[in-house]
C-alpha positions in Angstrom: 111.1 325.1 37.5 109.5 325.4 34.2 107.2 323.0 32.9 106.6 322.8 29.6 103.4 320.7 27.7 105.5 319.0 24.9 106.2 315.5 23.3 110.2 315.6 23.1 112.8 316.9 25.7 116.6 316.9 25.2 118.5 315.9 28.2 121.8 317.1 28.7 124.7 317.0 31.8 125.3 320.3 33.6 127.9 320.8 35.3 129.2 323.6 37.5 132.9 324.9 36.5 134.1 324.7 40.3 132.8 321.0 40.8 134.3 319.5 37.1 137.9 318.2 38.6 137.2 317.4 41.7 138.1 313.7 42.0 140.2 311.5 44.4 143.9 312.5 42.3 145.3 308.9 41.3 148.6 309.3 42.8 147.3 309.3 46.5 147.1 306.3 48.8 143.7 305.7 48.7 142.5 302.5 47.3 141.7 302.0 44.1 138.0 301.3 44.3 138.1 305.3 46.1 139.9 306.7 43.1 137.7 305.4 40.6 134.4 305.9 42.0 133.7 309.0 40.5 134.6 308.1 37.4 132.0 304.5 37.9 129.2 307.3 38.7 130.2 309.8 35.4 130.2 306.9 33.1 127.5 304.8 34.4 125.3 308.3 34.0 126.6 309.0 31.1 125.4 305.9 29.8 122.0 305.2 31.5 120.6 308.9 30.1 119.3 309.3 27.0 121.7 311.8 25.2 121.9 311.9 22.1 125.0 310.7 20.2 127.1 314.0 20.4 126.3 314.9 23.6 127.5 311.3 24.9 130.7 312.1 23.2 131.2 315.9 24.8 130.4 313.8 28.3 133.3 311.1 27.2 135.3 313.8 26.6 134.6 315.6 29.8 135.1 312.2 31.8 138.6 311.7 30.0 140.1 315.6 30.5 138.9 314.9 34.6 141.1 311.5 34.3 143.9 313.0 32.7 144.0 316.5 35.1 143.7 313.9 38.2 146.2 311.4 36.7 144.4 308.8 36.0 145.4 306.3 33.5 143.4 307.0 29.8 144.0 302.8 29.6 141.9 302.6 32.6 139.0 305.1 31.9 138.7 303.6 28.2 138.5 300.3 29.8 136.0 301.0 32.7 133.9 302.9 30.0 134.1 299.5 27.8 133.1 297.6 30.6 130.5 299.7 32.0 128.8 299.7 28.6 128.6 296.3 28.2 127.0 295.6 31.4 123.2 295.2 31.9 121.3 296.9 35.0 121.9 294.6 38.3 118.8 293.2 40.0 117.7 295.2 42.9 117.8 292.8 45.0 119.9 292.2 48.2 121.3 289.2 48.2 120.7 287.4 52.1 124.1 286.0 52.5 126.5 288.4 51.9 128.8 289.8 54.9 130.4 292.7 54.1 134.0 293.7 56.7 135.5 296.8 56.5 139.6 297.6 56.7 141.2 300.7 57.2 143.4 301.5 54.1 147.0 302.3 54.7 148.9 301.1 52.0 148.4 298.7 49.1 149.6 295.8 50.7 146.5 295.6 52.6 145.3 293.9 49.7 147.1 291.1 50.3 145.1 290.6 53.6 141.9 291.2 51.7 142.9 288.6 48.7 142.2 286.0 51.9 138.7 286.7 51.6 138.5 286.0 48.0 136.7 282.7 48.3 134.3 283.6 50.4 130.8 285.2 50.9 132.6 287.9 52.4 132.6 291.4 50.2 135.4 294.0 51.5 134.6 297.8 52.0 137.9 299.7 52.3 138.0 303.0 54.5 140.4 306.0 54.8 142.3 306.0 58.1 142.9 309.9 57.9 140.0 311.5 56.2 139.7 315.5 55.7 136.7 315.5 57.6 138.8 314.3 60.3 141.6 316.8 60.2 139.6 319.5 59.0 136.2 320.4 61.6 134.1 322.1 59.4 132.2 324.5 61.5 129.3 325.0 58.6 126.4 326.7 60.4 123.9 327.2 57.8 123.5 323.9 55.6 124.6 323.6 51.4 121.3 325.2 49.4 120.1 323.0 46.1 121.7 326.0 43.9 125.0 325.5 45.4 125.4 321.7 45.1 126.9 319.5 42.4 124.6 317.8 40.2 121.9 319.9 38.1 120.6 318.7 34.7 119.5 320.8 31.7 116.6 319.9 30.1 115.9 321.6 26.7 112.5 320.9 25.0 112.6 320.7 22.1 109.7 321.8 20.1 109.6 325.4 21.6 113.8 325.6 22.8 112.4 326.1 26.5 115.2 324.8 29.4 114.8 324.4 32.9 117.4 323.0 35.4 116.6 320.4 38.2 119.0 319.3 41.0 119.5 315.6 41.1 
């Protein structure tokens, strides 16, 4: 890493080419809090760095081109995104009575189960029954390295145009 003695930096979002669509496709059965995930994370991100106004809108852009390869309704993202940048950071803080239960997603119409719960100080986690990791052993000896993982940022001073990347 390079440090660099100055007063501004420029943050910007790398991202590897191999890692850009790689997203839970809408179409599947998984539920919908699954799907969208990735999309809560790139938005949420997108909105809590400080990127300048162009940058935010290459990241939008970005975010929508991964919604529309994966299928995911532009309706939805443009919501979420409205949504997302509306709300204000959530206290840390755990609240004490919350129970959380977890079902095993098969279809949809588990929902209707879950809609039970509604009332209640009971928050639902939903869980794949078949997950690749499950029908695919991965027999990885030697572990991911920090160069080969998702997740590096830019950062450009800049005063003197020096850049170094750092893994998240």
């Amino acid at each position: 890493m390079v440090f660099c003695i100055c007063r501004f930096l420029e943050i910007d979002i790398y991202r590897k080419p191999t890692a850009t669509d790689t997203t839970i496709n809408f179409l599947s059965n998984h539920p919908t809090e699954h799907k969208m995930a990735a999309y809560r994370y790139y938005i949420d991100r997108m909105h809590a760095l400080p990127l300048d106004e162009s940058k935010k809108r290459k990241e939008w852009q970005t975010i929508q081109r991964m919604g529309k390869n994966n299928n995911v309704p532009t309706q939805l993202l443009k919501k979420l995104n409205k949504r997302m940048q509306q709300k204000t950071r959530p206290q840390t803080d755990k609240k004490e009575n919350e129970i959380w239960a977890t079902f095993t997603f098969h279809s949809p119409k588990i929902r209707a189960v879950t809609n039970i719960f509604r009332n209640t100080n009971i928050k639902i986690a939903f869980k794949m029954a078949e997950t690749t990791q499950k029908i695919i052993k991965p027999h990885r000896q030697n572990p991911t390295s920090a160069y080969e993982k998702s997740g590096i940022y830019k950062l450009t001073c800049k005063t003197c145009k020096k850049a170094c990347r750092t893994d998240k």
